[in-house]
N, C-alpha and C positions, 0 to 999 in steps of 0.2 A: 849556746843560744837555743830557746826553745822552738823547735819545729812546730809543735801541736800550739792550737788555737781554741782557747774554751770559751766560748758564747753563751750566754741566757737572753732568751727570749722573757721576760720575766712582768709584772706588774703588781701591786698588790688589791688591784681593783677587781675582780672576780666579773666574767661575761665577756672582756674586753678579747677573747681568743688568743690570748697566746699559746695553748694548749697546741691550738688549731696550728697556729703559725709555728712552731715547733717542727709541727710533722711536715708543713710545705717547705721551707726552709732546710731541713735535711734530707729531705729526698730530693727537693733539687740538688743540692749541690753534690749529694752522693750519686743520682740517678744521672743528669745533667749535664753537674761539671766536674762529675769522675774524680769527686776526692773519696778518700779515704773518711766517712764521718764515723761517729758513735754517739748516741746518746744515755744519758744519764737520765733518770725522771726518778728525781725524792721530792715530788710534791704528792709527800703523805699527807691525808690515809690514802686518797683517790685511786694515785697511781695512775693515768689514764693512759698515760702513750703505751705501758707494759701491760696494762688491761687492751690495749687496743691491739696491738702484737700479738697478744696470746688468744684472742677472739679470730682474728687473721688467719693464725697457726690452725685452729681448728676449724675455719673452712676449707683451707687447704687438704687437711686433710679428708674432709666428707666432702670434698670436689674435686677429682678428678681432672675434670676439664680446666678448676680453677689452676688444679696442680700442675698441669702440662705448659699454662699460658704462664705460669711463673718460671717453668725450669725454659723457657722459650727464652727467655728474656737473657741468659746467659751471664747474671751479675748475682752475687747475694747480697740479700739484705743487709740493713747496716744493724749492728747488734743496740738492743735496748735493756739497760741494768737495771730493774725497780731497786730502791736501796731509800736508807734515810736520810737526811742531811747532814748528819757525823758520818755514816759512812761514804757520801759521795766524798767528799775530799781526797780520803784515801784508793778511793776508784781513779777517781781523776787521777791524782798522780800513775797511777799505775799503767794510766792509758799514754802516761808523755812518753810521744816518741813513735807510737803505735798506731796514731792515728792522724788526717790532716787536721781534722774539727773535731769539737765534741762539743755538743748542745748538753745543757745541765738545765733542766726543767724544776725549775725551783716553788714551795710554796708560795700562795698569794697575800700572805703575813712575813713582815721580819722578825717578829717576836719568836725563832725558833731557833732553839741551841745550835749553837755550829754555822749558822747561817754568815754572819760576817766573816766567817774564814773561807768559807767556800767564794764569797764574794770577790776575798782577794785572790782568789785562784784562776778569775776570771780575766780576761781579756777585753772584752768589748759585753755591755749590756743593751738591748734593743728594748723599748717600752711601746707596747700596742696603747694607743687610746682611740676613744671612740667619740664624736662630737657632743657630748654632753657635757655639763659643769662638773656631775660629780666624778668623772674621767680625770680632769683635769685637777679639780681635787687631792685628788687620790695619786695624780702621777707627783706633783710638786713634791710634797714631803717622801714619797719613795724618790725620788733623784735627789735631793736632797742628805739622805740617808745614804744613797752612796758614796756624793763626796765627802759625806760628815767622819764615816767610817773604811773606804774602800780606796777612793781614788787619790792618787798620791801620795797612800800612805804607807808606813817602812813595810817592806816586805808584801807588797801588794802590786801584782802585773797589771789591773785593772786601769787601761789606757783612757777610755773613753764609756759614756754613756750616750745613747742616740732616742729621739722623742719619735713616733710615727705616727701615722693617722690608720687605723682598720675600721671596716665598715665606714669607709667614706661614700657619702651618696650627695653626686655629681651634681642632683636638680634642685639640692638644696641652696640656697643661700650662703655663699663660703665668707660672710665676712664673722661670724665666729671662729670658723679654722685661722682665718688671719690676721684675728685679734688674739687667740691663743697663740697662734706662734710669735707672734712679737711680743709677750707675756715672756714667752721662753724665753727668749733671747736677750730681753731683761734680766732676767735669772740666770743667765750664761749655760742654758741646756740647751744641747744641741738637739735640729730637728732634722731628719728625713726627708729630702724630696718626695720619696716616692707616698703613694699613699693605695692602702688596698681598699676596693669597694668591695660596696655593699653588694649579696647576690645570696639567693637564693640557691647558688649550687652548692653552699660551703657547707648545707645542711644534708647530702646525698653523701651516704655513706660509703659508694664507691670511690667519692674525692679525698678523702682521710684516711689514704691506704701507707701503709710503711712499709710497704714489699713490692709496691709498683709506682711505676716513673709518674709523675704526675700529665695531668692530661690538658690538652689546650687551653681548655676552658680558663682556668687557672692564670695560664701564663698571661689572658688579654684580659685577667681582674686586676692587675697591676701586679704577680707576683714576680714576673721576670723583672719589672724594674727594680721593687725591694731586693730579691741576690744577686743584682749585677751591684747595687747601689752599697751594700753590705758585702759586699764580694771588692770592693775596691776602697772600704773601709778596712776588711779584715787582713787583706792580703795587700797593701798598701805597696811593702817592702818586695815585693814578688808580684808575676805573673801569673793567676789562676786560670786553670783551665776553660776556654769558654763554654757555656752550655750547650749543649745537643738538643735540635729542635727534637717536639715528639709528634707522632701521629694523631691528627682529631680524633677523639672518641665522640663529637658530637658537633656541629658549628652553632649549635644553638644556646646564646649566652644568656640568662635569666637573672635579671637585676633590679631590684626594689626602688 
């Protein structure tokens, strides 16, 4: 039986941050709650989490001081493979066993080669939406395309897909949010309790680090609910480590 757990954070709606949620979602759980993760990112050409790694890497290196508050921290980073979507698969494989998670950051189109095989190698898929129509749009025929191709079929781990809400703001009006999710649920897709808001911190670029624990701020945007919520989806069969609170880098929360 398979140890490792392969996840995409994935959509094919372009803006909705899964990118984003990639990098909070594995450094929580690797920073956090002390798994073992890895990530995969063939969402070519961009590449963003291993363009964002290697930008990382070389402030590291022309800072010093950034160097010392990294080697303080006493953990290594979790590794990030850029690669294509024919060659994630055979990455992926190579990580069973190696690792607790592995996130696979997939293009924001299915029309790419290799792409339905990587799917079945997955385990659980997470879909960010955002309160707009064409979100919603754009998620129906991608969940849709996973059961068409993915979910329950021969030779395919792909248990579950889950619908979420990101850049959710609070002062709006939710009976969109809960006319879309009873849409889902029509549609037999599952949704997520938790929902990330909206804020103006997710755009400071000290928040989208993948070499440092994430920071409060974060955790009281609704990120701790999403990987406890996704953490007792994915580790269902077992007991995952709980998260480590972190120290404020700031108490000041900034939300639209």
């Amino acid at each position: 039986m398979s140890t490792t757990k392969y996840i995409s954070i994935s959509s094919q709606k372009g803006g909705v941050g899964k990118t984003s949620i990639n990098i909070l979602a594995a450094s929580a759980f690797h920073f956090l709650a002390k798994e073992k993760v890895a990530v995969i990112d063939c969402d070519y050409p961009q590449h963003s989490l291993e363009g964002l790694r290697n930008k990382e890497l070389e402030q590291l290196k022309a800072s010093p001081e950034k160097a010392a508050e990294f080697q303080a921290l006493g953990q290594q980073a979790y590794p990030i493979v850029g690669c294509t979507v024919k060659e994630a698969l055979s990455i992926a494989k190579d990580m069973e066993g190696e690792f607790d998670l592995v996130f696979i950051d997939t293009p924001g189109t299915i029309n790419v080669p290799g792409l339905l095989e990587l799917w079945k190698m997955l385990d659980y898929v997470f879909i960010p939406m955002e309160g707009d129509i064409l979100s919603v749009e754009a998620t129906l025929p991608f969940a849709a395309a996973l059961q068409e191709f993915a979910k329950g079929k021969p030779g395919s781990r792909l248990k579950e897909y889950y619908a979420f809400w990101n850049k959710h703001i609070k002062s709006e009006k939710q009976d969109f949010y809960v006319k879309t999710e009873e849409l889902f649920a029509q549609e037999n897709i599952p949704f997520l309790k938790s929902r990330l808001e909206h804020s103006v911190n997710y755009r400071k670029e000290g928040m989208r680090s993948t070499m440092f624990p994430l920071s409060k701020e974060y955790l009281r945007l609704g990120i701790k609910g999403l990987i406890q919520e996704m953490s007792e989806i994915i580790f269902h069969d077992q007991a995952p480590q709980a998260m480590e609170s972190t120290p404020a880098e700031t108490d000041e929360t900034e939300s639209l």
